[in-house]
C-alpha positions as CSV (number, residue, x, y, z in Angstrom):
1,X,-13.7,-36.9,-19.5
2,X,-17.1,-35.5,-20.4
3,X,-17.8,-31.4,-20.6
4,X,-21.0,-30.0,-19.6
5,X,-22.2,-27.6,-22.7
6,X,-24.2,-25.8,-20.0
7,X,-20.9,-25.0,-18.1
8,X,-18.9,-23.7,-21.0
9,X,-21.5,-21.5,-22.6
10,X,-22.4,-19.7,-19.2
11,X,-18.5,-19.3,-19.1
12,X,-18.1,-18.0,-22.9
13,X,-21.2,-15.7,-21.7
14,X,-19.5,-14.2,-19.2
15,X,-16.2,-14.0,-20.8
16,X,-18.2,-12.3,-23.5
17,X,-20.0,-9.7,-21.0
18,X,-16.2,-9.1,-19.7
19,X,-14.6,-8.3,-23.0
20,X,-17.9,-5.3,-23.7
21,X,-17.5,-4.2,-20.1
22,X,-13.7,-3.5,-20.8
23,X,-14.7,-2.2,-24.0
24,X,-17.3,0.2,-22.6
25,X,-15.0,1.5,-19.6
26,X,-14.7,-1.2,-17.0
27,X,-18.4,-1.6,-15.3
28,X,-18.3,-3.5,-12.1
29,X,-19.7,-7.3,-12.0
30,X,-22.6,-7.2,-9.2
31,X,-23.1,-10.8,-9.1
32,X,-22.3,-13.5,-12.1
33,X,-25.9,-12.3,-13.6
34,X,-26.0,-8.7,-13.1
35,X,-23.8,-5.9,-14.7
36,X,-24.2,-2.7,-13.0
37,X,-22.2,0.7,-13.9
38,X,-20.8,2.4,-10.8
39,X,-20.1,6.6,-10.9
40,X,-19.0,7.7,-7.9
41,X,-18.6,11.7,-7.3
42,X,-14.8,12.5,-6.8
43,X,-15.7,15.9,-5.0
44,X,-17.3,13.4,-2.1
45,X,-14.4,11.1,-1.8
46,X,-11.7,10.7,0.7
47,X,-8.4,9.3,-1.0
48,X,-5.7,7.4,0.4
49,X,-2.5,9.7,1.2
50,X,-0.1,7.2,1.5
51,X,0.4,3.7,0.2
52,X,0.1,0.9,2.8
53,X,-2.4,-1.0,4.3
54,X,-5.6,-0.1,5.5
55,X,-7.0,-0.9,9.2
56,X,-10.6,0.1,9.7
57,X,-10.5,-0.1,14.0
58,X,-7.7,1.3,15.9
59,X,-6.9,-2.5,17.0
60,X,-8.6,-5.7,15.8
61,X,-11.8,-6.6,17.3
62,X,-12.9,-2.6,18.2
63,X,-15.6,-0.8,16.9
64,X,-14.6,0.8,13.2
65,X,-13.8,4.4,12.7
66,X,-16.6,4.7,10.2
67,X,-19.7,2.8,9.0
68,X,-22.3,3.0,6.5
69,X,-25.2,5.4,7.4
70,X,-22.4,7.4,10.3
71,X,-22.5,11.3,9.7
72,X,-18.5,12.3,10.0
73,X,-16.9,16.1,10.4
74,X,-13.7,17.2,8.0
75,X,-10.6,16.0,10.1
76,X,-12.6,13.0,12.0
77,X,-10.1,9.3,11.6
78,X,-11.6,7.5,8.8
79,X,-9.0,4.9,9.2
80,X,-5.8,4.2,10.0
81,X,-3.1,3.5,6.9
82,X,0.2,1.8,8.4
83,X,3.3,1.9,6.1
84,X,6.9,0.7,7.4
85,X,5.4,0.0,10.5
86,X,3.9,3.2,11.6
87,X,0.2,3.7,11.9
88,X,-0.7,6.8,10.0
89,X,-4.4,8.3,10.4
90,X,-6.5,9.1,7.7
91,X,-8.5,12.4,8.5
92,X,-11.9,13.8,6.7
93,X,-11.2,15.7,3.9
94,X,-14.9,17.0,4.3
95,X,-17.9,16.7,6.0
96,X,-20.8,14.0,5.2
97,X,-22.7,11.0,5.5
98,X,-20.9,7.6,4.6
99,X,-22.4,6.0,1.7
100,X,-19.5,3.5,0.7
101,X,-16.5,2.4,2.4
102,X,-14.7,1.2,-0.5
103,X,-11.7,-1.2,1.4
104,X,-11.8,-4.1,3.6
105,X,-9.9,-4.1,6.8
106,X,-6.2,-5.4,6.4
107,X,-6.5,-4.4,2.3
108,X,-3.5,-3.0,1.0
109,X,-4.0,0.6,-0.8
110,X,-2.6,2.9,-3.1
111,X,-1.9,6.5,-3.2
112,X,-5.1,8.0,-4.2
113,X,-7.4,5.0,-3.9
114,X,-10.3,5.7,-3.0
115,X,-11.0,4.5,0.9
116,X,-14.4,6.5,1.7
117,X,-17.4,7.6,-0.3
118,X,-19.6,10.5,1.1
119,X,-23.5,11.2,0.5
């Protein structure tokens, strides 16, 4: 069985950007290339309430609750988190513009995960 060098370095490379990045305070991979540090402002975050998993539409195929770009009002459904079998809505914490919705649909979450990122 032959290796290919070229493989193997790129892989000790990036094994190698890994280990600084955890070193440095864990910055977020981009792409296999790119290493770009993400702050996010907690005071324009919404946070998960309750640990379950996280639906983005109130039933699959339906428009989402929020999208990049939408301008939402404090107590608006960002999402719905169900746990033991009971759909629980997320409200707005605030008032905003989305700039990040940080889960997929059908992701499980944690208490205090961040699910929404305001402008």
């Amino acid at each position: 069985m032959e290796i290919d060098k070229k493989i193997v370095k790129k892989l000790i490379d990036l094994l190698e950007d890994l280990k600084k990045s955890v070193e440095k305070g864990g910055e977020v991979f981009a792409s296999k290339d790119e290493v770009v540090k993400e702050e996010i402002d907690n005071s324009k975050t919404i946070k998960s309430p309750i640990i379950g998993t996280a639906y983005l539409a109130p039933e699959p195929g339906a428009k989402p609750f929020v999208e990049l770009g939408k301008k939402i009002k404090k107590g608006d459904t960002i999402m719905i988190v169900e746990a033991m079998k009971t759909m629980n809505h997320v409200p707005a914490t605030l008032d905003g513009i989305v700039k990040k919705v940080s889960v997929e649909d059908g992701q499980p979450v944690e208490f205090g995960q961040v699910l929404v990122v305001l402008k």
